[in-house]
N, CA and C atoms of all chains as a GROMACS GRO file, in nm:
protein
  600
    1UNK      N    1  14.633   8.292   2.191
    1UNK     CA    2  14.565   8.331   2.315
    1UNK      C    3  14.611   8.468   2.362
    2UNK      N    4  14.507   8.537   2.434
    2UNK     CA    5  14.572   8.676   2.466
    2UNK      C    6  14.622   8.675   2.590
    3UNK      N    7  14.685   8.745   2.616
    3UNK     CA    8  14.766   8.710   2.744
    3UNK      C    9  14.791   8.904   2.810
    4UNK      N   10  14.761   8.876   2.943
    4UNK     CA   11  14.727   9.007   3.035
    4UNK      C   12  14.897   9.085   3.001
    5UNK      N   13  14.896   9.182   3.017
    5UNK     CA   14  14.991   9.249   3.036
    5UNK      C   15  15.062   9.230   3.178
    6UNK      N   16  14.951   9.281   3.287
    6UNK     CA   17  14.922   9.214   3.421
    6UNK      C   18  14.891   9.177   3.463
    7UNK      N   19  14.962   9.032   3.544
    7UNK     CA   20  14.893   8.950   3.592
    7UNK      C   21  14.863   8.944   3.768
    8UNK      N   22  14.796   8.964   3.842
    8UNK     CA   23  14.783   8.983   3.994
    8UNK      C   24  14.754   8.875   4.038
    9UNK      N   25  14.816   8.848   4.145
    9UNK     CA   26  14.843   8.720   4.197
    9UNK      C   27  14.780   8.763   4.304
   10UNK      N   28  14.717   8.694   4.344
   10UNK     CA   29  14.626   8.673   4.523
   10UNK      C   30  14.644   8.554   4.622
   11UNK      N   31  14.750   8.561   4.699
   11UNK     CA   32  14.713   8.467   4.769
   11UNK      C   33  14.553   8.450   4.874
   12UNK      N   34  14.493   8.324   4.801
   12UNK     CA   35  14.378   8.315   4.922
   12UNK      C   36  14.412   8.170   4.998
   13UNK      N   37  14.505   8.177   5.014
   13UNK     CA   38  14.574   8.019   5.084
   13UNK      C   39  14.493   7.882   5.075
   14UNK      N   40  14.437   7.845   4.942
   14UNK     CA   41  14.394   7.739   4.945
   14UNK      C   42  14.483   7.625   4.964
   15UNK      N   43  14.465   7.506   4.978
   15UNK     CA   44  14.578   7.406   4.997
   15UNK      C   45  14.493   7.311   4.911
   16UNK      N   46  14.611   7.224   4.830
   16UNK     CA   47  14.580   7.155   4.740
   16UNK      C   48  14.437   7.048   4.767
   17UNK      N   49  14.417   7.036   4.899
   17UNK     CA   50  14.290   6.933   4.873
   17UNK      C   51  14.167   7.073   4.882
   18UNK      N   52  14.145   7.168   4.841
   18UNK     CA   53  14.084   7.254   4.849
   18UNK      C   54  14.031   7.318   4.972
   19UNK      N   55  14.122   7.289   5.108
   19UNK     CA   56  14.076   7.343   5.222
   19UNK      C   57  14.115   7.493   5.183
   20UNK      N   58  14.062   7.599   5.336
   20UNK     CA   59  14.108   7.732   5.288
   20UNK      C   60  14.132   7.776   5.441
   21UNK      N   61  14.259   7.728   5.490
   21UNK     CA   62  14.259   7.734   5.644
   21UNK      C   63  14.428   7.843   5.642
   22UNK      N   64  14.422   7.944   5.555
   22UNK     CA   65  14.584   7.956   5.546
   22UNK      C   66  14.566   8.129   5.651
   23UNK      N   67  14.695   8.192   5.659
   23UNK     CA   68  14.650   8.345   5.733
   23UNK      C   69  14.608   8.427   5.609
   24UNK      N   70  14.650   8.424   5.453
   24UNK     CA   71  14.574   8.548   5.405
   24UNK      C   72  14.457   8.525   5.398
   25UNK      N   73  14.386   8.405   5.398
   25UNK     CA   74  14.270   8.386   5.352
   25UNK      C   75  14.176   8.451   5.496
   26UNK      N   76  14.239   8.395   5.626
   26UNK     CA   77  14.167   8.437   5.736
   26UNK      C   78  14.188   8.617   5.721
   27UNK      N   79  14.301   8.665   5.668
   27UNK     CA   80  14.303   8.766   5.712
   27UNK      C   81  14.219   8.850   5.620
   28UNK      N   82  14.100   8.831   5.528
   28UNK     CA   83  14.039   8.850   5.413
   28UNK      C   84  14.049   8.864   5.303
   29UNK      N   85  14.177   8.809   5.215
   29UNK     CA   86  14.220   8.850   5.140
   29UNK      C   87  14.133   8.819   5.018
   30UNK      N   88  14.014   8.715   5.027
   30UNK     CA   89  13.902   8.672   4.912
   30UNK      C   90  13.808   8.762   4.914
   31UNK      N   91  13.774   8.861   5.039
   31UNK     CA   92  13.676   8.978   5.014
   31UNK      C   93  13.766   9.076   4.943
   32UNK      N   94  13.920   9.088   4.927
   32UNK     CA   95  13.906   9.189   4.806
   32UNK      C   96  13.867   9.108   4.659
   33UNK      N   97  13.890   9.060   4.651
   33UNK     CA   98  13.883   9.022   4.518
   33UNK      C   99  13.825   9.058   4.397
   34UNK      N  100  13.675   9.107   4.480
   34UNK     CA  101  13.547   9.162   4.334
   34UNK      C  102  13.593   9.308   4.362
   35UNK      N  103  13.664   9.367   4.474
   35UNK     CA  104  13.705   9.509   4.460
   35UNK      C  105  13.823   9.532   4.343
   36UNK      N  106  13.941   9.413   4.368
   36UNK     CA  107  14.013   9.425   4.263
   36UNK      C  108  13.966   9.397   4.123
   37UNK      N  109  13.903   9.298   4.119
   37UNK     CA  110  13.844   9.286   3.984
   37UNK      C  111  13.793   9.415   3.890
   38UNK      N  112  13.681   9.502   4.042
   38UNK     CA  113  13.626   9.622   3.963
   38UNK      C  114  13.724   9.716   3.941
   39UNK      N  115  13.830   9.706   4.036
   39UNK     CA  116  13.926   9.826   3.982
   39UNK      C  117  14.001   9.813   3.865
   40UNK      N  118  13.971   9.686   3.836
   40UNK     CA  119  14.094   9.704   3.707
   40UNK      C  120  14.029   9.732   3.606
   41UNK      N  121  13.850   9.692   3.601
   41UNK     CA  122  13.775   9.765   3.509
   41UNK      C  123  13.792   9.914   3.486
   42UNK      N  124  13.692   9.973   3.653
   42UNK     CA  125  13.740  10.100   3.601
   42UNK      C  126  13.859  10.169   3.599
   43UNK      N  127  13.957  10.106   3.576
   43UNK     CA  128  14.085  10.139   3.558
   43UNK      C  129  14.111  10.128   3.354
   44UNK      N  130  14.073  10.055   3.362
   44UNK     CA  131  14.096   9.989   3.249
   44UNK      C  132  14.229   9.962   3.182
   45UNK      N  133  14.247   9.855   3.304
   45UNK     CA  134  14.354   9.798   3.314
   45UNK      C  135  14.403   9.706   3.220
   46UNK      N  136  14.475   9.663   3.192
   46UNK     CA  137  14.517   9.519   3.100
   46UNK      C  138  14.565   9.412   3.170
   47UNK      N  139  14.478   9.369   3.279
   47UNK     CA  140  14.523   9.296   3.418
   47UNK      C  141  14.435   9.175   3.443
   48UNK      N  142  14.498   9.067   3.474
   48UNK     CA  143  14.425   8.940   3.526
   48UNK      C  144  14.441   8.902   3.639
   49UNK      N  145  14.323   8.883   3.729
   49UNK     CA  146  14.351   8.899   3.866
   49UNK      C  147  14.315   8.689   3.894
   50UNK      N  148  14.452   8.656   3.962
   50UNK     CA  149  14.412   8.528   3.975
   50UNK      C  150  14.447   8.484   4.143
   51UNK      N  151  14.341   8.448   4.165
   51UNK     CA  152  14.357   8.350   4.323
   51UNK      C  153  14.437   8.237   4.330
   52UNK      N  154  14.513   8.230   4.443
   52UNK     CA  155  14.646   8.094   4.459
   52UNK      C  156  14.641   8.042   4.588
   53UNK      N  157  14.697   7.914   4.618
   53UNK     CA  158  14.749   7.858   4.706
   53UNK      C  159  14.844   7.955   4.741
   54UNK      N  160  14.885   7.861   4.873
   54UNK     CA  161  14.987   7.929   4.930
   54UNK      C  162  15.110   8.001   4.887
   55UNK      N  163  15.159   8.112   4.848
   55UNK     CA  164  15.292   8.194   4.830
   55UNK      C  165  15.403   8.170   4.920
   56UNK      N  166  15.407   8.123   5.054
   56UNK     CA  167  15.480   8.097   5.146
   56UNK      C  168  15.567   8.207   5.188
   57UNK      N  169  15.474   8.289   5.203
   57UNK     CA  170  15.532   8.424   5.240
   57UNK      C  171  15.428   8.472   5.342
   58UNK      N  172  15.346   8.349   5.432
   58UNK     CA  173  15.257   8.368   5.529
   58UNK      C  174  15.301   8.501   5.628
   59UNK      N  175  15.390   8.500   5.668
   59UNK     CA  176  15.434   8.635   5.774
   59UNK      C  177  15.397   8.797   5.728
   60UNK      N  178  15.368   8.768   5.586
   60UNK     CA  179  15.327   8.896   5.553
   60UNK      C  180  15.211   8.902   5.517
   61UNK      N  181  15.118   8.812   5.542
   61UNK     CA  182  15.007   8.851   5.445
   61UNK      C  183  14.877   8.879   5.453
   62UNK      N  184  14.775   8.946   5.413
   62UNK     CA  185  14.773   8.908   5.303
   62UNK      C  186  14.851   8.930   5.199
   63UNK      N  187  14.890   8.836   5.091
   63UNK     CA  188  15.025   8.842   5.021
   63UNK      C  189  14.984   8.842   4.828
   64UNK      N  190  14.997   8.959   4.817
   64UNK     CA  191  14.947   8.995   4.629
   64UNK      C  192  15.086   9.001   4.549
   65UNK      N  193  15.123   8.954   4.462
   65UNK     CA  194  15.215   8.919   4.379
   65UNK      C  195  15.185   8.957   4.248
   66UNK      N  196  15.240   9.074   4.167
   66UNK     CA  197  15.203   9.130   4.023
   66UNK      C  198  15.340   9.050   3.923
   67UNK      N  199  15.323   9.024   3.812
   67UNK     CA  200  15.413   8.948   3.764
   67UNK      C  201  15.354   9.030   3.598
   68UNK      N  202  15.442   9.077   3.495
   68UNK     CA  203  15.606   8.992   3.468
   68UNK      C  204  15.691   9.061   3.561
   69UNK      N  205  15.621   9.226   3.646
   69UNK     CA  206  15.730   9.333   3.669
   69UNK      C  207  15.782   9.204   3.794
   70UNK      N  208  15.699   9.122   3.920
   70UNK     CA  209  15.798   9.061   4.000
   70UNK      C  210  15.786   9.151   4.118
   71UNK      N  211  15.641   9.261   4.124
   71UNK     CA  212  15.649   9.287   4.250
   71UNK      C  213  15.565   9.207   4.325
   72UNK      N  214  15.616   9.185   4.482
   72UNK     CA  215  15.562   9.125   4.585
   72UNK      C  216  15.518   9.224   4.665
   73UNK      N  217  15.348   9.236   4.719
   73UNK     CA  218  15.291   9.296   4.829
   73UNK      C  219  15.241   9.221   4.967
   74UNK      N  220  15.300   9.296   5.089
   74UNK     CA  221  15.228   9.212   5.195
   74UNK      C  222  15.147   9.276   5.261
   75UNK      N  223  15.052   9.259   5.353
   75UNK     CA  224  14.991   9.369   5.449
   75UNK      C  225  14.812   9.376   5.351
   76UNK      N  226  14.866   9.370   5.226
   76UNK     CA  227  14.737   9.391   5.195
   76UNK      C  228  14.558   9.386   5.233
   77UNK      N  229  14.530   9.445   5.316
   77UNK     CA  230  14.413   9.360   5.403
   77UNK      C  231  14.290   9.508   5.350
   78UNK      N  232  14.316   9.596   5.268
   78UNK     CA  233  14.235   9.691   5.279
   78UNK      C  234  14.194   9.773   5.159
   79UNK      N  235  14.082   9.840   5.084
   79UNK     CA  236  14.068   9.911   4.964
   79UNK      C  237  14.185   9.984   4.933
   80UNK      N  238  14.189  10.049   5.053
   80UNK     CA  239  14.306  10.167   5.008
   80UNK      C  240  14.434  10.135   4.982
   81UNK      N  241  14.515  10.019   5.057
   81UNK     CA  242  14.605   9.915   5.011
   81UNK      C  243  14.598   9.869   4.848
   82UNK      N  244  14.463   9.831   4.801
   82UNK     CA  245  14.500   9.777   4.658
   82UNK      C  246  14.484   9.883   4.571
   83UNK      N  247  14.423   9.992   4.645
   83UNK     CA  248  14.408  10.150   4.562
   83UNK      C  249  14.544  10.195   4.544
   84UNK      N  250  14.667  10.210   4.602
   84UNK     CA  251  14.774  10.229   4.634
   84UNK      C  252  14.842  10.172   4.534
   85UNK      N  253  14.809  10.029   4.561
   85UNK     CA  254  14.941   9.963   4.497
   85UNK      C  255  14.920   9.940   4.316
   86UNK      N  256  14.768   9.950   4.259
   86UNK     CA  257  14.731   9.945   4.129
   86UNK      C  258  14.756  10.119   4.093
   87UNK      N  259  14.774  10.211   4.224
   87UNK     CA  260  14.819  10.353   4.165
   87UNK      C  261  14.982  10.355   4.126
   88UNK      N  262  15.008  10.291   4.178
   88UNK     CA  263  15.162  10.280   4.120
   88UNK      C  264  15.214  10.153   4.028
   89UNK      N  265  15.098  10.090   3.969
   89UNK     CA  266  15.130   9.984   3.872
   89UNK      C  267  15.130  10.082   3.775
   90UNK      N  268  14.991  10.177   3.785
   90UNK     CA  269  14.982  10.236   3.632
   90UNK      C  270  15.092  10.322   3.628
   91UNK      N  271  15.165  10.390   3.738
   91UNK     CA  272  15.297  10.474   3.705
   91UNK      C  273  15.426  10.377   3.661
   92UNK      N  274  15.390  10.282   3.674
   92UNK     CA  275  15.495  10.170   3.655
   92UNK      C  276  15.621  10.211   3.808
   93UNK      N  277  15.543  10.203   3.906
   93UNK     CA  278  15.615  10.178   4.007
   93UNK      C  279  15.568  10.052   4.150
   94UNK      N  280  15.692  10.057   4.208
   94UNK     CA  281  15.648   9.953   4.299
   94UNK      C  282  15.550  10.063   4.426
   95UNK      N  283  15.452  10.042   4.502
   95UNK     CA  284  15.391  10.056   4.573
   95UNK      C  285  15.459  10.059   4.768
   96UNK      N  286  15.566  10.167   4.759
   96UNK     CA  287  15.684  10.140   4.872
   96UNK      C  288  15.635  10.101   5.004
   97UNK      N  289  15.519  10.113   5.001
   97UNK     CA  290  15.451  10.106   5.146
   97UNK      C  291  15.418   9.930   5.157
   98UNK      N  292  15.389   9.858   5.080
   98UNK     CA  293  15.362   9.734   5.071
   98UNK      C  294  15.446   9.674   5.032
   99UNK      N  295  15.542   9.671   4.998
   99UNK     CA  296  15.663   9.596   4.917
   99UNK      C  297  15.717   9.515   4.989
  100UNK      N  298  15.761   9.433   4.967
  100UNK     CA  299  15.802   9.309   5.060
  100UNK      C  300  15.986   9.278   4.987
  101UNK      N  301  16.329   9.018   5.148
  101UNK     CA  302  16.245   8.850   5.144
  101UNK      C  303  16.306   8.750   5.018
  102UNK      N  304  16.355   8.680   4.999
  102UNK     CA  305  16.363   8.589   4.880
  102UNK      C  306  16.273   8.584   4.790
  103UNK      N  307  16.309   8.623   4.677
  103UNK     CA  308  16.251   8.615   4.550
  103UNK      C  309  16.239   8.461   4.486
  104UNK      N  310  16.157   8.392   4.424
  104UNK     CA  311  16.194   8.285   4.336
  104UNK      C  312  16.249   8.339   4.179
  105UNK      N  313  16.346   8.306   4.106
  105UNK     CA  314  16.369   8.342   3.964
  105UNK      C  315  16.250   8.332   3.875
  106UNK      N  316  16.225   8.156   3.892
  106UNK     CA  317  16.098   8.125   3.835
  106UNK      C  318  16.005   8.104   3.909
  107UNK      N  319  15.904   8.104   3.855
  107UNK     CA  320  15.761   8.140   3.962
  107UNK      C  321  15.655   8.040   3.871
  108UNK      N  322  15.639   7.938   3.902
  108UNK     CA  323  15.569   7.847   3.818
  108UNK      C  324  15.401   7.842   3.932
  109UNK      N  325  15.288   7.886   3.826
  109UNK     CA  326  15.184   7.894   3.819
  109UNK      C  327  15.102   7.728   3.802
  110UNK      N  328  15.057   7.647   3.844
  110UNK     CA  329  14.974   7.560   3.814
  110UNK      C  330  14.838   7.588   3.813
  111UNK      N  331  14.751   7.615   3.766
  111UNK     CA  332  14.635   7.604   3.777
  111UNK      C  333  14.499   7.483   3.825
  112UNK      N  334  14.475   7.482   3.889
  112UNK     CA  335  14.371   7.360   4.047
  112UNK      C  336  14.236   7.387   4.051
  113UNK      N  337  14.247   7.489   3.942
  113UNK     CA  338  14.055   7.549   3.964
  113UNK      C  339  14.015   7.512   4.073
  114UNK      N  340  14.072   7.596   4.172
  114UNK     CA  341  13.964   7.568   4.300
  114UNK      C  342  13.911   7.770   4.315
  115UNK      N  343  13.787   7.761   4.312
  115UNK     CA  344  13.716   7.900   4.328
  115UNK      C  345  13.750   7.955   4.421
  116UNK      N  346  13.716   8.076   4.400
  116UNK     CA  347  13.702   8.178   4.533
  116UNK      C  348  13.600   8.094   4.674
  117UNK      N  349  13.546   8.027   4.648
  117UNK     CA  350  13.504   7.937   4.782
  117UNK      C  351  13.509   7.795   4.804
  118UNK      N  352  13.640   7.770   4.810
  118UNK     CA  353  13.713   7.659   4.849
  118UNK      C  354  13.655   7.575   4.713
  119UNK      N  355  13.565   7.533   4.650
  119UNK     CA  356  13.520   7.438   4.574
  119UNK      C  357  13.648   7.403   4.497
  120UNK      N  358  13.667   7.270   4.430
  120UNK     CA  359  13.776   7.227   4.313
  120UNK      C  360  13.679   7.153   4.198
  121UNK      N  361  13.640   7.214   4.126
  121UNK     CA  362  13.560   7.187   4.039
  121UNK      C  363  13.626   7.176   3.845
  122UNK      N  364  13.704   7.278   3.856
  122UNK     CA  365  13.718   7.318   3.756
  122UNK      C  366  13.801   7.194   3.607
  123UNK      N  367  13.794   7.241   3.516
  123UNK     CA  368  13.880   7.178   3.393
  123UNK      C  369  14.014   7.113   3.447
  124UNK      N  370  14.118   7.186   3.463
  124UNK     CA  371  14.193   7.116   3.529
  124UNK      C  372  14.251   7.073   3.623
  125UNK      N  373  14.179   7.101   3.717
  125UNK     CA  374  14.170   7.000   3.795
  125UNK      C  375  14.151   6.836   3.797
  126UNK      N  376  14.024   6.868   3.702
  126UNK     CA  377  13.962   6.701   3.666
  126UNK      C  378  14.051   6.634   3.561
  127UNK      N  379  14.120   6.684   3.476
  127UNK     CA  380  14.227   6.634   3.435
  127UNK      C  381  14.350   6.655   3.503
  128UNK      N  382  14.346   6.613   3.631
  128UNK     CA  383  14.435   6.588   3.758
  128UNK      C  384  14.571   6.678   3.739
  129UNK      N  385  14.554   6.822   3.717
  129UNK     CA  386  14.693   6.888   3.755
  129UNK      C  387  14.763   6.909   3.854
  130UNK      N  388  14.622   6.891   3.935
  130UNK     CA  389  14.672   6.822   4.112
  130UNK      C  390  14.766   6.761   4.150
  131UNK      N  391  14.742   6.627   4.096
  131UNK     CA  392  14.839   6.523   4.087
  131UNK      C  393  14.978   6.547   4.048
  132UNK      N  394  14.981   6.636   3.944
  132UNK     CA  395  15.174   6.691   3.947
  132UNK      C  396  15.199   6.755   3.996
  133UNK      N  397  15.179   6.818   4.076
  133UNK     CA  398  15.246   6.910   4.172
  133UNK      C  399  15.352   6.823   4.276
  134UNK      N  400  15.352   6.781   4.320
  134UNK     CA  401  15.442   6.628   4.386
  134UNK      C  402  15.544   6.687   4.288
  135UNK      N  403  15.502   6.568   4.121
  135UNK     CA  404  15.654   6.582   4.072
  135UNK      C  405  15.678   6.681   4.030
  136UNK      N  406  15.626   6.818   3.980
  136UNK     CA  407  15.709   6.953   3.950
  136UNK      C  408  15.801   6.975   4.110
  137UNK      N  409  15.727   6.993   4.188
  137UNK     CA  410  15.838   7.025   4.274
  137UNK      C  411  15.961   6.922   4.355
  138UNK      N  412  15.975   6.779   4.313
  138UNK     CA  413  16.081   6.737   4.289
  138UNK      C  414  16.174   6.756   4.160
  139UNK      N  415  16.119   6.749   4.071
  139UNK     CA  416  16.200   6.786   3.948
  139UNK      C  417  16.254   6.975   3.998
  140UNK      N  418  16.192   7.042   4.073
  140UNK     CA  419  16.250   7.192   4.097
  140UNK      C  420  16.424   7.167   4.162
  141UNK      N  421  16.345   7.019   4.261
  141UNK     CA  422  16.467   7.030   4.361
  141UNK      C  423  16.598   6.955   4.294
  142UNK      N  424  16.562   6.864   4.218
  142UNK     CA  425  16.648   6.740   4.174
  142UNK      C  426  16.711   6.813   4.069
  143UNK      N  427  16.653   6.958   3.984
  143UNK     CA  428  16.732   6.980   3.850
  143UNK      C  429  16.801   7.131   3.934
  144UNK      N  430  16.800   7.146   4.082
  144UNK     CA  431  16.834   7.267   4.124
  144UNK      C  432  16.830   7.417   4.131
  145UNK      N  433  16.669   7.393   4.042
  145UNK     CA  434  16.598   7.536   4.005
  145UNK      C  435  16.575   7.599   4.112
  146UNK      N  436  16.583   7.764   4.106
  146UNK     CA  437  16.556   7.899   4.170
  146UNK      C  438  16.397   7.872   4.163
  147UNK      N  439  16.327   7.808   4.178
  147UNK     CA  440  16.142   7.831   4.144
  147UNK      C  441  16.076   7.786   4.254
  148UNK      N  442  15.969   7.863   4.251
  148UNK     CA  443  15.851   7.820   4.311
  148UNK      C  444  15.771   7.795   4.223
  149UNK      N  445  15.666   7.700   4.288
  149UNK     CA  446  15.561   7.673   4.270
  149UNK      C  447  15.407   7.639   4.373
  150UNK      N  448  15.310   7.727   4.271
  150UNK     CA  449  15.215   7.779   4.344
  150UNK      C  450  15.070   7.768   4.252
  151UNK      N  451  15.001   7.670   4.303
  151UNK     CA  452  14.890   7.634   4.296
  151UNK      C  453  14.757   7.741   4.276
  152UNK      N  454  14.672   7.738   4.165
  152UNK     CA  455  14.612   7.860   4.155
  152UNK      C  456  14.450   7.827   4.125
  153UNK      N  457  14.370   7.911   4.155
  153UNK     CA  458  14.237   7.929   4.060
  153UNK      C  459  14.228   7.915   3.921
  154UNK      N  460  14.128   7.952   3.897
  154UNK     CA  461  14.105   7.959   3.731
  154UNK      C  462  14.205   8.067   3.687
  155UNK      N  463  14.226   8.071   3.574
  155UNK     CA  464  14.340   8.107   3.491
  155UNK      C  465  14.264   8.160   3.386
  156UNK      N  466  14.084   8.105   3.354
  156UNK     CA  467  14.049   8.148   3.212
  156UNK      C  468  14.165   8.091   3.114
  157UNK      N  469  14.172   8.005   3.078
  157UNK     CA  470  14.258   7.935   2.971
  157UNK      C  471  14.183   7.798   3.017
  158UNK      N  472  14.025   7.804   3.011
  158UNK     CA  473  14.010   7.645   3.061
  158UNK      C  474  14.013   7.546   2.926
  159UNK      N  475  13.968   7.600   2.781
  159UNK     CA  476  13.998   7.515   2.696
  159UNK      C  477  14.136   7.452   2.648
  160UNK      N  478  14.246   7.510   2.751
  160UNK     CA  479  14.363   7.490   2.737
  160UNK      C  480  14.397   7.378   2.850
  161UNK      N  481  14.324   7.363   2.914
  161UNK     CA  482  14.356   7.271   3.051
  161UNK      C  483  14.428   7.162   3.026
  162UNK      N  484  14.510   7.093   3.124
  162UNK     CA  485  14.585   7.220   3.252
  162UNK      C  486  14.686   7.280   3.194
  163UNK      N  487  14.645   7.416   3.284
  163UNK     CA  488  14.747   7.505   3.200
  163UNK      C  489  14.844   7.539   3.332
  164UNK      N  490  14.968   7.535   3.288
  164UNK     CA  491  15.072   7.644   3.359
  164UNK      C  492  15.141   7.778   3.337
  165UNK      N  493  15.160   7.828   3.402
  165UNK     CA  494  15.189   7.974   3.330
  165UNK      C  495  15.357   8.003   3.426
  166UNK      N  496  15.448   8.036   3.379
  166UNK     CA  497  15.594   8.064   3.416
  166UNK      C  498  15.595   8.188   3.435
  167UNK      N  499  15.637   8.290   3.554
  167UNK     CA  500  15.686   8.407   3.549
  167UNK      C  501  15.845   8.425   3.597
  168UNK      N  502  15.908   8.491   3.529
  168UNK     CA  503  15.850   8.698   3.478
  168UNK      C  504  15.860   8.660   3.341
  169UNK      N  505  15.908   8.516   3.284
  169UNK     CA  506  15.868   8.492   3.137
  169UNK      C  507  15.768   8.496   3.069
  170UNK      N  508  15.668   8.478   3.154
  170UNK     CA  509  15.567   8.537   3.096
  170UNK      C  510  15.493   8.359   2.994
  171UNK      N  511  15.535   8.252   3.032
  171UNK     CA  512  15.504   8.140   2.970
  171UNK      C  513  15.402   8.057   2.949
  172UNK      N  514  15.295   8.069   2.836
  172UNK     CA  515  15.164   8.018   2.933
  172UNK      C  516  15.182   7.868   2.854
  173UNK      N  517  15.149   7.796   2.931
  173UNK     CA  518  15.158   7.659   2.890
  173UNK      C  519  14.994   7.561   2.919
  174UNK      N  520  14.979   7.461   2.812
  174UNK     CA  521  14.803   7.420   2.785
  174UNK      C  522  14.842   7.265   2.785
  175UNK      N  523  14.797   7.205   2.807
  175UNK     CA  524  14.842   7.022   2.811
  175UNK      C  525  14.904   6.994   2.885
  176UNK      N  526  14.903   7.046   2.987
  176UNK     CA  527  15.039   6.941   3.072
  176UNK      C  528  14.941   6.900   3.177
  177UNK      N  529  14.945   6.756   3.091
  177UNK     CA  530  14.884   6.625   3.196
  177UNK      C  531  14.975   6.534   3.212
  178UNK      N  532  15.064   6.524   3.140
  178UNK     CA  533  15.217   6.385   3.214
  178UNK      C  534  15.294   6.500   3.241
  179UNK      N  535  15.394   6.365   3.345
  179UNK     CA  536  15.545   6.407   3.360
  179UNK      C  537  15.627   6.424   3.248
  180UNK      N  538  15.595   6.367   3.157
  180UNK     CA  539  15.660   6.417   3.038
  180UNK      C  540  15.659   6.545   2.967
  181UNK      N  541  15.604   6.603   2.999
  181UNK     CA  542  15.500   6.745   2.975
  181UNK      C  543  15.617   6.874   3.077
  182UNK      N  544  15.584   6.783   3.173
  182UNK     CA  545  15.725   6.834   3.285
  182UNK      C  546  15.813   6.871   3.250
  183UNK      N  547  15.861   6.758   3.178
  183UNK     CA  548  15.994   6.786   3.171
  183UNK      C  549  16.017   6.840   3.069
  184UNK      N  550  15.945   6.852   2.956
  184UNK     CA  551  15.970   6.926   2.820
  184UNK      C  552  15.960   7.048   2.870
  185UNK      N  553  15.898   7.106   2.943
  185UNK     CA  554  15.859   7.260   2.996
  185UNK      C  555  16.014   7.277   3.105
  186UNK      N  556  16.016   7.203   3.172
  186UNK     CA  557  16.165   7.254   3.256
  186UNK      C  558  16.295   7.244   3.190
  187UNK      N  559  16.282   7.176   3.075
  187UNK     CA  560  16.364   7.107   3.032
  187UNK      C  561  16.428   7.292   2.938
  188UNK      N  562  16.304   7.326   2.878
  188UNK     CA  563  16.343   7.457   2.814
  188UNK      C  564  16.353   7.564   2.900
  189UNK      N  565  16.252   7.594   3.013
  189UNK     CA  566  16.294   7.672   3.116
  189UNK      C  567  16.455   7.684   3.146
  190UNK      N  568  16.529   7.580   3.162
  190UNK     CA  569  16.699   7.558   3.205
  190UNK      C  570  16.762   7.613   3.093
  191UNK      N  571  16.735   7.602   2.908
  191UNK     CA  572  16.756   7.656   2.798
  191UNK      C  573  16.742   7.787   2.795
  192UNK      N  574  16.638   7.870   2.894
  192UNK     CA  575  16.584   8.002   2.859
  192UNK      C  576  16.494   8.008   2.759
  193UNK      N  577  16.406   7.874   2.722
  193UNK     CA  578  16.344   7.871   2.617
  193UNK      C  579  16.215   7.831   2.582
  194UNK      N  580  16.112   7.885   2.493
  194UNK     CA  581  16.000   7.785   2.534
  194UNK      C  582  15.951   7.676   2.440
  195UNK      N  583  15.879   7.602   2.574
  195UNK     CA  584  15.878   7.441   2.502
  195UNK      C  585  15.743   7.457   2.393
  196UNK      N  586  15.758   7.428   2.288
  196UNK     CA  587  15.695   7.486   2.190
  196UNK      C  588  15.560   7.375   2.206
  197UNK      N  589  15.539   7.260   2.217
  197UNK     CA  590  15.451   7.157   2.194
  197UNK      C  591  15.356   7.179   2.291
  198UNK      N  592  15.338   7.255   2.394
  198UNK     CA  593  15.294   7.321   2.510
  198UNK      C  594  15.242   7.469   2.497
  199UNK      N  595  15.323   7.518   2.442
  199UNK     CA  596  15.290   7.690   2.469
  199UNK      C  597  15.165   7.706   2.364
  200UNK      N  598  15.086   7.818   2.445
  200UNK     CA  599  14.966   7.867   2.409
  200UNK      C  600  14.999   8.032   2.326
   0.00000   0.00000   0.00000
C-alpha cells in the first residue's frame, strides 16, 4: 500500500456516535477541508488530508496535526492560516505562528 | 502543550457530514476504542487515541495507523488484534500479521 509522506490531521470534532457538536468543528474547521485538499493538489504535495474526532486540544482550535514530522497547529480558522502552514511544510519547517 | 509519543489513528468512517457509514465502521472499529484506550492506560503508554474519517485504506478495514511511526495497520477487528499491535508498539516494532 502506498502510504502519504504527509499525513494532515483535521480535527472536525466528531464524537464517536457521529455527532459533530465539538469547538473546531463550530469554529469551521470542515469548510477548510476541499481548500486543503486543493492545495495539496496544486501543490503537489505527497499529503493525505484526514478528518478526526476529537484531538483534545479544544482550547486551541481549530486544531490540524501533520504527522510523521509531529507538528501540532491551533487557531487554524482561515485560507491564509493553511497557506502558511503547508508554506512551511514544503520548507520542512514548523509554521511559528500556529504552533502549539 | 503535551505531546502524545504515540498517536494512534482509528479509523470510524464518519464523513465530512457527520454520517458513519463507512467500511469500518460496519465492521465495528467503534466498538474498540473503549478497549484501546484501557489497554493505553493499563500497559502505561505515552498515546493518544483519536478517532478518524476515511483513511482510503477501505479494502483494508479497520484500519489503524500509529504516528510518527508511521504504522498503518488493516484487520483489527478483535482485542486480540490490540494487543498484537501494542504489544509491538512497547517492542518498537511492527506487528507484522496486521501491517499493510
Amino acid at each position: 500500500m502506498e502510504k502519504p509522506e504527509h499525513h494532515i490531521f483535521v480535527c472536525a470534532s466528531f464524537r464517536a456516535d457521529g455527532d459533530a457538536k465539538g469547538v473546531c468543528n463550530k469554529k469551521g474547521a470542515v469548510s477548510l477541508l476541499p481548500y486543503i485538499e486543493n492545495e495539496i493538489i496544486d501543490r503537489g504535495l505527497d499529503a493525505q488530508i484526514t478528518s478526526t474526532g476529537c484531538m483534545k486540544a479544544c482550547d486551541h482550535g481549530p486544531v490540524m496535526v501533520i504527522y510523521p514530522a509531529g507538528l501540532w497547529y491551533g487557531g487554524v480558522e482561515s485560507e491564509d492560516a493553511v497557506d502558511e502552514i503547508l508554506d512551511a511544510l514544503e520548507d520542512g519547517e514548523a509554521a511559528e505562528s500556529y504552533a502549539l
